[in-house]
LOVEX-432934 format. One record per residue (C-alpha): residue number from 0; residue in one letter; z, x, y. Coordinates in nm, 3 decimals, m for minus. Layout:
N
NODE, NUM, A, Z, X, Y
...
END
This chain:
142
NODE, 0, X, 0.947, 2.200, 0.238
NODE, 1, X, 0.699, 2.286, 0.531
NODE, 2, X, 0.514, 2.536, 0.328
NODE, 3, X, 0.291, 2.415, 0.063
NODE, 4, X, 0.370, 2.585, m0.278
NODE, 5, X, 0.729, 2.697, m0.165
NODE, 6, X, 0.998, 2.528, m0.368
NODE, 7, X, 0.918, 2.434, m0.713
NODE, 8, X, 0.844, 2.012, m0.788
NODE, 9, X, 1.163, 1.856, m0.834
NODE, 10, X, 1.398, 1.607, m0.631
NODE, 11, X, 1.505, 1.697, m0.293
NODE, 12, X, 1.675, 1.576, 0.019
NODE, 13, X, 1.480, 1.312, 0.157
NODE, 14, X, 1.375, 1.428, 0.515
NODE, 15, X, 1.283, 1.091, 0.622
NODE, 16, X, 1.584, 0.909, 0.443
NODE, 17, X, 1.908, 1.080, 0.454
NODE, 18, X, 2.102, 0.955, 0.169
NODE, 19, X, 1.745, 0.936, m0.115
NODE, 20, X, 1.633, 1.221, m0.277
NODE, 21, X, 1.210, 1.217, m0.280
NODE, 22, X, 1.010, 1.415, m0.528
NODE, 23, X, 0.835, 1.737, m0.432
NODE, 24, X, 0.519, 1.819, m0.633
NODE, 25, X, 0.498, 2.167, m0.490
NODE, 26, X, 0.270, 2.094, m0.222
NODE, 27, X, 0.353, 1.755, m0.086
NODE, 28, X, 0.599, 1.467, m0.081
NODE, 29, X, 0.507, 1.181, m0.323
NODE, 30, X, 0.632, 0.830, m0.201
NODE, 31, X, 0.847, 0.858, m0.507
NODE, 32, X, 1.236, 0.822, m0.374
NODE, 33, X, 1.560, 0.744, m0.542
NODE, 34, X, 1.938, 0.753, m0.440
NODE, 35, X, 2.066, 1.045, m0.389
NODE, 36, X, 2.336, 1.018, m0.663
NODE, 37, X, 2.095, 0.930, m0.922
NODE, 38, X, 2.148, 1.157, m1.200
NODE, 39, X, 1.797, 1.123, m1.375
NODE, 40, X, 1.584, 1.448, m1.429
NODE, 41, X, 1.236, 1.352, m1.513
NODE, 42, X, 0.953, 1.346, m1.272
NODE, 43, X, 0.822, 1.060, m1.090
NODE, 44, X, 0.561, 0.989, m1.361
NODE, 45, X, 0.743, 0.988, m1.683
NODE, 46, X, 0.882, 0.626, m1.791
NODE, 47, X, 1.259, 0.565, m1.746
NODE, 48, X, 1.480, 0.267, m1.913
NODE, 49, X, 1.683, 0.110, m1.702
NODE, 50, X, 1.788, 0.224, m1.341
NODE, 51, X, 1.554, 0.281, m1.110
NODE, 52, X, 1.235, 0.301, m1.307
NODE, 53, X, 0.993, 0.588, m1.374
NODE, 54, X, 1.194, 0.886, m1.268
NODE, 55, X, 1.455, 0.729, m1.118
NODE, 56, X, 1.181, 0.597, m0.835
NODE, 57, X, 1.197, 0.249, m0.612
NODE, 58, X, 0.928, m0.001, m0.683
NODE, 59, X, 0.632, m0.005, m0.479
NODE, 60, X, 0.539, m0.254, m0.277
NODE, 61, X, 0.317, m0.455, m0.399
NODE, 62, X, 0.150, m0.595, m0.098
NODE, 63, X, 0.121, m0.916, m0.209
NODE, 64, X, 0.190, m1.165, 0.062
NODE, 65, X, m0.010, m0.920, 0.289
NODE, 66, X, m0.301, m1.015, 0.031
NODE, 67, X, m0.271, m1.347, 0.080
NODE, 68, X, m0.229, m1.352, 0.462
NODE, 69, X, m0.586, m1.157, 0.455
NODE, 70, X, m0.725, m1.437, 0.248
NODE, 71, X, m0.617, m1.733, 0.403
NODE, 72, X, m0.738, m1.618, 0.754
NODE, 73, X, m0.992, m1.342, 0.704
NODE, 74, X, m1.188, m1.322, 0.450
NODE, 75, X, m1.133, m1.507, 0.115
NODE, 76, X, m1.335, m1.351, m0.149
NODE, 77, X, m1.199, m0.992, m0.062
NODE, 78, X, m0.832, m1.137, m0.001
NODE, 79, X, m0.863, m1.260, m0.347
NODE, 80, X, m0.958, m0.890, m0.465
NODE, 81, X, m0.632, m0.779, m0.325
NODE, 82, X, m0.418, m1.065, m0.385
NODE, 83, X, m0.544, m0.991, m0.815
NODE, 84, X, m0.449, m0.622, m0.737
NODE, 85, X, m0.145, m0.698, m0.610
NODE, 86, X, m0.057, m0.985, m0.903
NODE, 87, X, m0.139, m0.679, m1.142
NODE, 88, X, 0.125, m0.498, m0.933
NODE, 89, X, 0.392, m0.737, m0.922
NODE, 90, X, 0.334, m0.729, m1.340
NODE, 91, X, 0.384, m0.357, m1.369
NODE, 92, X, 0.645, m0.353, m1.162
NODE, 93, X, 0.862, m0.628, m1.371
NODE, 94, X, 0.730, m0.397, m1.650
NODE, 95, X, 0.896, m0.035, m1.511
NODE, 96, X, 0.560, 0.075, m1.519
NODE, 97, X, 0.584, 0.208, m1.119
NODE, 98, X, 0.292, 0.446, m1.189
NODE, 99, X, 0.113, 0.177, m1.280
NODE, 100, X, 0.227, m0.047, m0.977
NODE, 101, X, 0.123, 0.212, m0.738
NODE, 102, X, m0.189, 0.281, m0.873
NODE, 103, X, m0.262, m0.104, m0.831
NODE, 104, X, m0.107, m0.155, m0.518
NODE, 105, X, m0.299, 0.077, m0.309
NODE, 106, X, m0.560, m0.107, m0.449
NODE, 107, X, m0.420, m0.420, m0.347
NODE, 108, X, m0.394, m0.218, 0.022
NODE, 109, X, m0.693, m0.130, 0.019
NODE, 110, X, m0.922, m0.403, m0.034
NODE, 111, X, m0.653, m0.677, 0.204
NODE, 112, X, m0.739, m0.413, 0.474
NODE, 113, X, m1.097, m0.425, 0.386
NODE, 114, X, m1.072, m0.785, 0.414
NODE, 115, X, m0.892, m0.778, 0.737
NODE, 116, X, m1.150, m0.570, 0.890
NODE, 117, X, m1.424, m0.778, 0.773
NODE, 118, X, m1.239, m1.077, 0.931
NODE, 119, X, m1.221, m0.881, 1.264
NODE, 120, X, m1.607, m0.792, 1.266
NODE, 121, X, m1.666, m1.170, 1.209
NODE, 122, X, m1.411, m1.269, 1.463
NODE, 123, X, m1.567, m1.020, 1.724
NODE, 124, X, m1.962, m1.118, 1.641
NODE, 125, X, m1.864, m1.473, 1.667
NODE, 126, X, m1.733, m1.427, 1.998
NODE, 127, X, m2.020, m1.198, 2.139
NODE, 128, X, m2.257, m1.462, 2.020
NODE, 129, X, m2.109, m1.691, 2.234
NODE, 130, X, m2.058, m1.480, 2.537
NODE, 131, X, m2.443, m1.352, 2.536
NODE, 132, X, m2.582, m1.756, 2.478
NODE, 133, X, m2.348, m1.880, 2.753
NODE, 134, X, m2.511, m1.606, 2.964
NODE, 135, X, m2.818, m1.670, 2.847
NODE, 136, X, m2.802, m2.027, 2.927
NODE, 137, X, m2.663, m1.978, 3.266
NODE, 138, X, m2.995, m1.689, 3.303
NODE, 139, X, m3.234, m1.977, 3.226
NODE, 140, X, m3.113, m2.255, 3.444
NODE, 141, X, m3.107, m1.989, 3.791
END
């Protein structure tokens, strides 16, 4: 499937995973994957009972314990963003709702890495604070 637009959407060889089949939505992989003798036939977003969810796809993750590593040690009130995005997840997912779960766990990813970058920017101000005032310090006794 190199060229956009070639083959029509539908479940193919996985070319990352050999041994899944991943949807093709006729011009790019989805994350959606399932094993390759799964017999199901509808696409990635239509709901599914039993098996392997909507379309026959794995479960997302839900970043969860990623969103509460961010908390604990970068920033709390975005950690709890993601950690409440990633709960939401978790539900949908217990649900068979994995359109759902996605949607709310790149949510969850996105706001623990906003939180983890925030933590870093701290982290590194922090420590050029204390560089420069040492310095500065040192500058005024000479």
């Amino acid at each position: 499937m190199s060229d956009a637009g070639q083959a029509p959407p539908g479940w193919y060889d996985d070319p990352e995973q050999p041994g899944q089949l991943r949807y093709w939505d006729g011009n790019r992989w989805t994350e959606d994957r399932r094993p390759a003798g799964a017999t199901h036939e509808t696409s990635p977003t239509g709901y599914q009972t039993g098996g392997y969810g909507a379309g026959g796809a794995s479960p997302p993750s839900t970043w969860l314990w990623q969103s509460i590593v961010a908390t604990l040690f970068c920033c709390l009130p975005l950690g709890i963003v993601g950690i409440v995005f990633a709960a939401q997840a978790q539900s949908a997912v217990s649900a068979g709702n994995y359109a759902e779960a996605r949607e709310k766990a790149d949510k969850a990813r996105t706001w623990t890495l906003v939180s983890v970058g925030v933590g870093l920017v701290a982290v590194l101000a922090w420590v050029a604070v204390v560089i420069f005032a040492g310095g500065f310090t040192e500058f005024q006794n000479f």
